[in-house]
C-alpha positions as CSV (number, residue, x, y, z in Angstrom):
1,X,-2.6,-105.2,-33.3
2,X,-3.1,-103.0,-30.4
3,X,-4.8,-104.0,-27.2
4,X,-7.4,-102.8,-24.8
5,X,-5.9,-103.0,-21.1
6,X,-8.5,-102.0,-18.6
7,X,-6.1,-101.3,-15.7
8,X,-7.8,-100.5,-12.5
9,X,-7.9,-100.4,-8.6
10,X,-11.2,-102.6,-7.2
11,X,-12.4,-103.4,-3.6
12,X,-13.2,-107.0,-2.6
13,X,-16.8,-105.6,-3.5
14,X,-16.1,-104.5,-6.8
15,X,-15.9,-101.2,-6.9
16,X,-13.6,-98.6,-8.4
17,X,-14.2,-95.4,-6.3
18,X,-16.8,-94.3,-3.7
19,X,-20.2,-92.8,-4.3
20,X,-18.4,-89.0,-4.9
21,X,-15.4,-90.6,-6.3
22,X,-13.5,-91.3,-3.7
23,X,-10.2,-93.9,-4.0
24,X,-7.9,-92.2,-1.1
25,X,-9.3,-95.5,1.2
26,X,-7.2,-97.9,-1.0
27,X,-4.0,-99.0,1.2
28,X,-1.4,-98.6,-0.9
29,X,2.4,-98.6,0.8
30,X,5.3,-97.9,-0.8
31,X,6.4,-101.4,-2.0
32,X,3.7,-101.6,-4.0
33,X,3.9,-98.1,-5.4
34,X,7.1,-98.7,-6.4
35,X,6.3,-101.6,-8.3
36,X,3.6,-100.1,-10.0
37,X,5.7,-97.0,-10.6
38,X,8.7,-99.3,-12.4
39,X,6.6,-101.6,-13.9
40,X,4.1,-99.3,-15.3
41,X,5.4,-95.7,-15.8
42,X,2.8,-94.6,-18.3
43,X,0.4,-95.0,-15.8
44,X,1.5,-92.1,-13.1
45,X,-0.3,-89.0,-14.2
46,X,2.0,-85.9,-15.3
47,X,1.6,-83.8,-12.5
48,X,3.1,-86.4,-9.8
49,X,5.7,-87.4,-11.7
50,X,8.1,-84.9,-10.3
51,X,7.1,-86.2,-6.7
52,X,8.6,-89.9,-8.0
53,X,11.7,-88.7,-9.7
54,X,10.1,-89.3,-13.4
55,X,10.6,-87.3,-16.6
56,X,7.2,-85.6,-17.2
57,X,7.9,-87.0,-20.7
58,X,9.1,-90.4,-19.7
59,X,7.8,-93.1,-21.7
60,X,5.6,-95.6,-21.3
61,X,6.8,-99.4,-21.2
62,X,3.4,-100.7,-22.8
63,X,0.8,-97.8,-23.4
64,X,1.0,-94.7,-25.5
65,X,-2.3,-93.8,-25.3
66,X,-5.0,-93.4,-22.6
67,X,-9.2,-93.7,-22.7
68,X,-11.5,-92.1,-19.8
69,X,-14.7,-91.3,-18.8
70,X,-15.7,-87.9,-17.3
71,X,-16.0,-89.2,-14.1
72,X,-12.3,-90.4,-14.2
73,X,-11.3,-86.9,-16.1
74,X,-12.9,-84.8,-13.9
75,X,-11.0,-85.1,-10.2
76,X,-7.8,-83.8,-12.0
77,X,-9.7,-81.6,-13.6
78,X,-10.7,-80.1,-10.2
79,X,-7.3,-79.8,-9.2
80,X,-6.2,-78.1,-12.4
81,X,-5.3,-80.8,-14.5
82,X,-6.3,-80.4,-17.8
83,X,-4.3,-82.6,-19.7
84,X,-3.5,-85.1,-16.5
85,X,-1.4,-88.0,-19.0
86,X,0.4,-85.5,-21.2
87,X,2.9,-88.0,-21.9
88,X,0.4,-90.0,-23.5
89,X,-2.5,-89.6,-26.2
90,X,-5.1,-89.2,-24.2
91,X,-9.2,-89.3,-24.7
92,X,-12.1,-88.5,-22.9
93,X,-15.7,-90.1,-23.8
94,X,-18.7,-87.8,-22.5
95,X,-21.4,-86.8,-24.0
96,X,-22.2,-84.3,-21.0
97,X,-18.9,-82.5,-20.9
98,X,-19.5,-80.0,-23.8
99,X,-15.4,-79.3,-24.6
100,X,-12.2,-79.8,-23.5
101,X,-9.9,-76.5,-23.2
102,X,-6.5,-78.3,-23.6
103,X,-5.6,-79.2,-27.2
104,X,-3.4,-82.5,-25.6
105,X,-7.1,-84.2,-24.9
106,X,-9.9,-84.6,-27.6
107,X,-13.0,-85.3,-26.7
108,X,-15.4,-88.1,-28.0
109,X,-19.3,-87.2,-27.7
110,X,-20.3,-91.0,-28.5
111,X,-19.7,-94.4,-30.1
112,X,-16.6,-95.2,-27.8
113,X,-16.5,-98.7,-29.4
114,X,-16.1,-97.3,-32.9
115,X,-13.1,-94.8,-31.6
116,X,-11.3,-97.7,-29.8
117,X,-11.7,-100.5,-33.4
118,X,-10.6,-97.3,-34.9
119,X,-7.4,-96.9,-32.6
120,X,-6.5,-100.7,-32.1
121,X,-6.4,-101.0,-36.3
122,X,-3.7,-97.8,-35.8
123,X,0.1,-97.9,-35.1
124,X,1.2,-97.7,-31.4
125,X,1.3,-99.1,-28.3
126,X,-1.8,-101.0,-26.3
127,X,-4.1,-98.5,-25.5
128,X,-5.0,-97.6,-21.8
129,X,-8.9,-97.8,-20.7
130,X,-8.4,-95.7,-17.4
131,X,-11.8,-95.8,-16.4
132,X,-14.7,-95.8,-15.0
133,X,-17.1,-98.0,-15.1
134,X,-19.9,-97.0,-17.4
135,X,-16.9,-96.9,-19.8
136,X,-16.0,-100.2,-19.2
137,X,-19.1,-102.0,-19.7
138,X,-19.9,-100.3,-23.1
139,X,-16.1,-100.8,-24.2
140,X,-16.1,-104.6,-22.2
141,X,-16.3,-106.3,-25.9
142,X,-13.1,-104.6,-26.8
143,X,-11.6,-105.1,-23.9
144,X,-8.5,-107.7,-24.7
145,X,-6.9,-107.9,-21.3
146,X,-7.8,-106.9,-17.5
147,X,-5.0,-105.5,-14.7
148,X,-6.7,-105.7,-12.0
149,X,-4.9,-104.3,-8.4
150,X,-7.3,-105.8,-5.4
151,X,-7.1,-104.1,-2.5
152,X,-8.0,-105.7,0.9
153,X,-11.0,-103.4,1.9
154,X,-14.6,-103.5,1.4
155,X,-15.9,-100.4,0.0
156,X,-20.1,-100.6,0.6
157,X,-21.0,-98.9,-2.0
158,X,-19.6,-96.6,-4.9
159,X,-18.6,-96.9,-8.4
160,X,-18.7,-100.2,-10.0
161,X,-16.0,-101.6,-11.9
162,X,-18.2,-102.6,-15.0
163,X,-21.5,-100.5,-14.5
164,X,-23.7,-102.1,-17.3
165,X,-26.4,-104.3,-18.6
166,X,-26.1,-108.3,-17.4
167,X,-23.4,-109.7,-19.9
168,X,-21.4,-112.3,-18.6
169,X,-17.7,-112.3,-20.5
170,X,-14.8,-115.0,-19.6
171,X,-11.3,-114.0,-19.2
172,X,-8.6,-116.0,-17.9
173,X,-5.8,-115.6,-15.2
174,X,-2.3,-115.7,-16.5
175,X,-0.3,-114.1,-13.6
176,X,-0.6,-112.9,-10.0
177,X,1.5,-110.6,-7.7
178,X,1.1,-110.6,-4.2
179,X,2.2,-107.1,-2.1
180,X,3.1,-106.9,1.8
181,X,-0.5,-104.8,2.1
182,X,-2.7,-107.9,1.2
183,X,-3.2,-106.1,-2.1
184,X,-2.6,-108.3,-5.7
185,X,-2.1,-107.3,-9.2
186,X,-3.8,-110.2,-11.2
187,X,-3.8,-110.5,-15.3
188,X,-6.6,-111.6,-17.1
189,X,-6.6,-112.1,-20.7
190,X,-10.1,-112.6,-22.8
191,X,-10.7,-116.4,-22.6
């Protein structure tokens, strides 16, 4: 059965993005890019692949599809990117948003927990929750593994990484990577 990997940047505060969306502050070098870049292809979105020496249709190692909010859709939306994980299946869950112009990205108006039970019973690879945090605490119990990438900086304020209603959930660790920049990946798996 397919998996729901919640794969995600966080502050030491817990957040995912500042208050407008920002995530420029994280400080990311290039050892750790490169990791992320190898070890997770599917992950870099279409447009930069060029910029990294990547197929725009390169494969993913894991994930074959991709799950987002609005708030995660719309920066590359902003800069043009309609369909920003072409290589990938890719939905966006908004009820606000009205339609989505490219054909590559359907939109789901509601019940995000129905459309993931729906795609985890389907053939495929594990299926990407992108973001953001509303998302994640409606979706949190789907959620079958966490990749979480802390950064060493305090954020203050911003976009939570699960923005929902008290509901404490146990996961376990099962690996951790430690990068030059005092940032770690750490894996989590439901407990």
């Amino acid at each position: 059965m397919r998996k729901l990997v919640y794969y995600v940047g966080v502050t030491l505060d817990g957040y995912i993005a500042g208050p407008a969306g920002e995530y420029d502050f994280y400080p990311v070098d290039a050892e750790m890019a490169a990791w992320i870049n190898q070890e997770y292809p599917e992950f870099v979105p279409t447009p930069v692949r060029p910029h990294f020496d990547m197929a725009l249709d390169e494969p993913g190692k894991r994930c074959d599809t991709v799950l987002m909010g609005r708030g995660t859709y719309d920066p590359g939306l902003s800069m043009g990117w309609t369909s920003p994980y072409a290589h990938m299946k890719q939905y966006v869950v908004s009820g606000t948003l009205g339609r989505i112009e490219d054909p590559k990205v359907e939109l789901v108006e509601s019940d995000p927990v129905g459309l993931v039970q729906r795609l985890k019973k389907e053939e495929g690879g594990d299926i990407w929750l992108c973001g953001g945090g509303q998302l994640a605490a409606q979706l949190l119990g789907e959620i079958d593994e966490l990749i979480i990438k802390s950064y060493p900086v305090i954020a203050g304020g911003g976009i939570s990484v699960f923005s929902g209603e008290f509901n404490p959930t146990l996961f376990a660790p099962t690996q951790r990577k430690n990068f030059g920049n005092g940032a770690q990946v750490t894996w989590f798996t439901r407990a």
